[in-house]
C-alpha positions as CSV (number, residue, x, y, z in Angstrom):
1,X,173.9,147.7,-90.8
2,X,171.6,149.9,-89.7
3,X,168.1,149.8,-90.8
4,X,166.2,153.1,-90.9
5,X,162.3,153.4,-91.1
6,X,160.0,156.5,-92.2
7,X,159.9,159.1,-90.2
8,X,157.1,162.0,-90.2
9,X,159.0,165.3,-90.2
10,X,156.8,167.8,-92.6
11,X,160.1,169.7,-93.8
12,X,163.3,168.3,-95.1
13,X,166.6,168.8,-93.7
14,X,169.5,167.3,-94.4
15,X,170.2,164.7,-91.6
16,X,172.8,162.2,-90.7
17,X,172.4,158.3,-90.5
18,X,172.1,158.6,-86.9
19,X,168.9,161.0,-87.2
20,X,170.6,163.9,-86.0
21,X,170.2,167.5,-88.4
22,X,173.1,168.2,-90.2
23,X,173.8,172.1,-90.0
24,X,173.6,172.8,-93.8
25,X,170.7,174.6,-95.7
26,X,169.2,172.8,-98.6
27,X,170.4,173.7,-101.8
28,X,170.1,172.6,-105.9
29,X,170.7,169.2,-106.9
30,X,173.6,168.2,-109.7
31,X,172.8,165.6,-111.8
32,X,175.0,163.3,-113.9
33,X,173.7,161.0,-116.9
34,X,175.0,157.8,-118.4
35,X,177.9,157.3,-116.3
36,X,177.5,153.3,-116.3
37,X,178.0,151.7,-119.3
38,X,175.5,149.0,-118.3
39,X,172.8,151.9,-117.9
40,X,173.7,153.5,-121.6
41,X,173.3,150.4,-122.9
42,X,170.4,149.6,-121.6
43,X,169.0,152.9,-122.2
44,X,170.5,152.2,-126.3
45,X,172.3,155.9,-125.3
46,X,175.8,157.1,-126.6
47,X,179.0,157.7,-124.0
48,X,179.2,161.5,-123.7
49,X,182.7,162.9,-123.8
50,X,182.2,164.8,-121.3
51,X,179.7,164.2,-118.5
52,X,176.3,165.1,-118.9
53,X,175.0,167.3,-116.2
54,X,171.4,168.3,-115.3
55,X,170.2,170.1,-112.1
56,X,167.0,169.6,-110.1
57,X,165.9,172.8,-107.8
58,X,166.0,172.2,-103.8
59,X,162.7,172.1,-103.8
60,X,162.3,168.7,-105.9
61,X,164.0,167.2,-102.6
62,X,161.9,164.7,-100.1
63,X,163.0,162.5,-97.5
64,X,163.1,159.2,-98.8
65,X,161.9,157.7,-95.6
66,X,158.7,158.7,-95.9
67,X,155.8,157.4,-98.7
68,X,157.4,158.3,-102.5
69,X,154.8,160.4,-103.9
70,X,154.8,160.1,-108.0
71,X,152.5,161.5,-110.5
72,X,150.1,159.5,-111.7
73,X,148.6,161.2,-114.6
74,X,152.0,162.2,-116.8
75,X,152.9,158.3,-118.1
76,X,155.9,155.9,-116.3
77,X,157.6,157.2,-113.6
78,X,161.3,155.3,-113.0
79,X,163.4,154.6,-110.7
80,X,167.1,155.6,-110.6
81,X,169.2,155.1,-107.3
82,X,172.4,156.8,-107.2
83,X,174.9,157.3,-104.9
84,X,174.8,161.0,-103.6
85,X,177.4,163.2,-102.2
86,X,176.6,166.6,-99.7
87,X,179.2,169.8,-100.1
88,X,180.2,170.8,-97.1
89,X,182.2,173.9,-98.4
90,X,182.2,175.8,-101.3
91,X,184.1,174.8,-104.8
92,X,185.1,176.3,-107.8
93,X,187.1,175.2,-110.2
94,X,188.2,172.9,-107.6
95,X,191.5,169.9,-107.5
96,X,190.6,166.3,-106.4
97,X,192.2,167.2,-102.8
98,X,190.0,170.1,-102.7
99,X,186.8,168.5,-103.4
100,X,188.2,165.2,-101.3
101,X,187.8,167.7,-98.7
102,X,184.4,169.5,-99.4
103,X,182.7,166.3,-99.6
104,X,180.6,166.0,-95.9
105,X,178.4,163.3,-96.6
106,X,177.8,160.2,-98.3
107,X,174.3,158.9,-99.0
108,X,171.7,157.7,-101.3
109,X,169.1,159.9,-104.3
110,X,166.6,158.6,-106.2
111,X,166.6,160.8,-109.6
112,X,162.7,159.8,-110.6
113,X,162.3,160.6,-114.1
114,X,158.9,160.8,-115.9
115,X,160.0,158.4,-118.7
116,X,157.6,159.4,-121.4
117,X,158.1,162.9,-120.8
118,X,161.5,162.4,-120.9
119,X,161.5,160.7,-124.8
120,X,159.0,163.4,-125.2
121,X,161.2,165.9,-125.2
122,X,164.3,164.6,-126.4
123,X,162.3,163.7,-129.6
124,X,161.6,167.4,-129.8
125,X,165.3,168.2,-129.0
126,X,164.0,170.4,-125.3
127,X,165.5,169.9,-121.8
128,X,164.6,167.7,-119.3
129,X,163.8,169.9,-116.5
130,X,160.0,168.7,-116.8
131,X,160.8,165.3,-116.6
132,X,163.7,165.6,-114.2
133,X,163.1,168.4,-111.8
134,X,159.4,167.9,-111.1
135,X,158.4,168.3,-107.0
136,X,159.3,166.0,-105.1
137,X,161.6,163.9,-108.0
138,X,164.9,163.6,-105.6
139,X,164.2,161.7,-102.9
140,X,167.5,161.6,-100.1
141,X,168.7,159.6,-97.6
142,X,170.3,160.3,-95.0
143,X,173.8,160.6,-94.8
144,X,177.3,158.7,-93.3
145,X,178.8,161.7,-92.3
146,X,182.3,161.7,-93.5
147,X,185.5,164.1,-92.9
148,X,186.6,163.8,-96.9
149,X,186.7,161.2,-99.5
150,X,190.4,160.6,-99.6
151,X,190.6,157.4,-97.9
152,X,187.2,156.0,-99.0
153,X,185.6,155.9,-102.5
154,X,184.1,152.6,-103.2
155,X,181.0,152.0,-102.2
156,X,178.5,149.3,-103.4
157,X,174.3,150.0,-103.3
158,X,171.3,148.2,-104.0
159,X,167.2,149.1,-104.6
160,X,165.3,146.6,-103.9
161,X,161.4,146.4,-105.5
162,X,158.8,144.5,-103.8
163,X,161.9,141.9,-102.6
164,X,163.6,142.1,-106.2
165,X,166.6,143.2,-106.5
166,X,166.2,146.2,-109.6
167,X,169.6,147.7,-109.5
168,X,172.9,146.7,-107.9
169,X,175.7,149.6,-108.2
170,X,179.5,149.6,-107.6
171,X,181.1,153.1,-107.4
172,X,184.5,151.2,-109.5
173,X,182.5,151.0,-112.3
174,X,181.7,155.0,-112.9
175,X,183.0,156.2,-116.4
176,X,183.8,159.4,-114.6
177,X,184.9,158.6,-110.9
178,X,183.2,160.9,-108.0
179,X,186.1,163.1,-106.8
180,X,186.9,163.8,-110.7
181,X,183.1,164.1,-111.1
182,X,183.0,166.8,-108.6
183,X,185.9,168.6,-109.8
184,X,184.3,168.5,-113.3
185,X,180.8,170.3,-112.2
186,X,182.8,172.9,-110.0
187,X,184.9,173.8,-113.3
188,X,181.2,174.6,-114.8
189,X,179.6,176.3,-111.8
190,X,180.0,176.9,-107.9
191,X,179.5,174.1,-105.9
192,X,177.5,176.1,-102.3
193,X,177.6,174.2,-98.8
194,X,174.1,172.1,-98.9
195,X,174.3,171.2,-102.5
196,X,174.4,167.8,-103.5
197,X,175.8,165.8,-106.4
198,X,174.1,162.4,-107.8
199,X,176.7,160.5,-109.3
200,X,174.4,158.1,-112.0
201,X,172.9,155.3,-112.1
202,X,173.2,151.6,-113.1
203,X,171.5,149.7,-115.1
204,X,167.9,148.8,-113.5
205,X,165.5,151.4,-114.2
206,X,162.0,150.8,-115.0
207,X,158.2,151.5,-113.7
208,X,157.1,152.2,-110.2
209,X,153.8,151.4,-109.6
210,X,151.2,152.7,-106.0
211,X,151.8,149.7,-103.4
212,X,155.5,149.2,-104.5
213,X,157.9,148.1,-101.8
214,X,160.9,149.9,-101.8
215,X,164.4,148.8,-100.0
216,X,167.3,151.0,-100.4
217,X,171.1,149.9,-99.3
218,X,174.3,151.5,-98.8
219,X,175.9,148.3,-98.6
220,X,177.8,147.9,-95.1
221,X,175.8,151.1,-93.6
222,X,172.3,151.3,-93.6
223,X,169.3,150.6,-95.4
224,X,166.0,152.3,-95.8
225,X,162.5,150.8,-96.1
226,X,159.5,153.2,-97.8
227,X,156.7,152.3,-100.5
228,X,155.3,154.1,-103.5
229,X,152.0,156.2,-103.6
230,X,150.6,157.6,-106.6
231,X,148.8,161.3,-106.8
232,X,147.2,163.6,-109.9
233,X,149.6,166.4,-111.1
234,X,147.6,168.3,-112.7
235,X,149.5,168.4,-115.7
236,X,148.1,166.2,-118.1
């Protein structure tokens, strides 16, 4: 398994596991809640009937290699790992073989989530953009480069705190399985080339704190090492 360390590139770019640029621009981020029943539940959240999409802007995208940066001034700041996909193509309104095929990369997203603003503003019955799609809230890894999904769609992934293990995900336990997932979010907007989908997140969450050790696994392929600083957002 290969084991990959920060690097110090200023601008992000979607790259592959073997450091290389992959020739994609950056685009938004799709988002998918409560689509492990071990994370509703722990989250005392209801099963949607359909899956609940949210979107963060290409700009709340870092390289997870290097340092997390999280506000320190807006209350706890969690920690979701997720398995992410990259399009490759463009889809709309797209069939499982379709989206099979659009799929160009297979990789790892933290969705960071300001949890107090988050209860904030479900109390209040807003969005969750300001919780959700804050700068620098969707840390990536790089990604296993892959041709399409159709012969490989289990995958297994881990985060790691300070040693801990926080949250251990299995892609067989989705409510709403990824190529399905896709095709789902392409019947409700265009999927572009450089977009990428985060498929949800087990149960694990919780508080990330300056000087946290962070480990991230795509069981069988890699693994990335980083830590967690903590910086004034000026929005208090």
């Amino acid at each position: 398994m290969l084991v990959l360390n920060e690097t110090h590139s200023s601008t992000y770019l979607h790259t592959s596991q073997s450091g290389h640029a992959i020739d994609l621009p950056v685009g938004k981020v799709v988002c998918v809640g409560r689509n492990y029943m071990d994370h509703i539940q722990e989250m005392s959240n209801e099963v949607s009937d359909v899956p609940l999409l949210f979107m963060k802007p290409s700009t709340a995208i870092v390289d997870m290699q290097k340092t997390l940066d999280i506000p320190c001034d807006q209350g706890e700041c969690h920690n979701e790992l997720e398995i992410a996909l990259l399009i490759g193509r463009r889809l709309s309104k797209s069939t499982e073989d379709e989206a099979s095929q659009a799929i160009s990369g297979i990789g790892l997203g933290l969705d960071l989530t300001l949890r107090d603003e988050q209860s904030r503003l479900k109390a209040s019955g807003q969005p969750w953009e300001r919780a959700k799609s804050f700068d620098g809230s969707c840390p990536l890894s790089p990604f296993l480069v892959v041709d399409s999904l159709k012969h490989k769609t289990c995958f297994t992934f881990q985060l790691m705190i300070n040693g801990q293990l926080v949250q251990n995900g299995d892609t067989n336990l989705m409510l709403t399985p990824m190529l399905k997932l896709v095709c789902e979010i392409s019947k409700c907007f265009t999927l572009l080339p450089g977009d990428v989908v985060l498929t949800g997140t087990p149960k694990g969450v919780g508080p990330l704190h300056a000087g946290d050790s962070i480990e991230a696994i795509l069981t069988d392929h890699f693994s990335i090492s980083t830590q967690v600083s903590c910086s004034e957002s000026g929005n208090k």
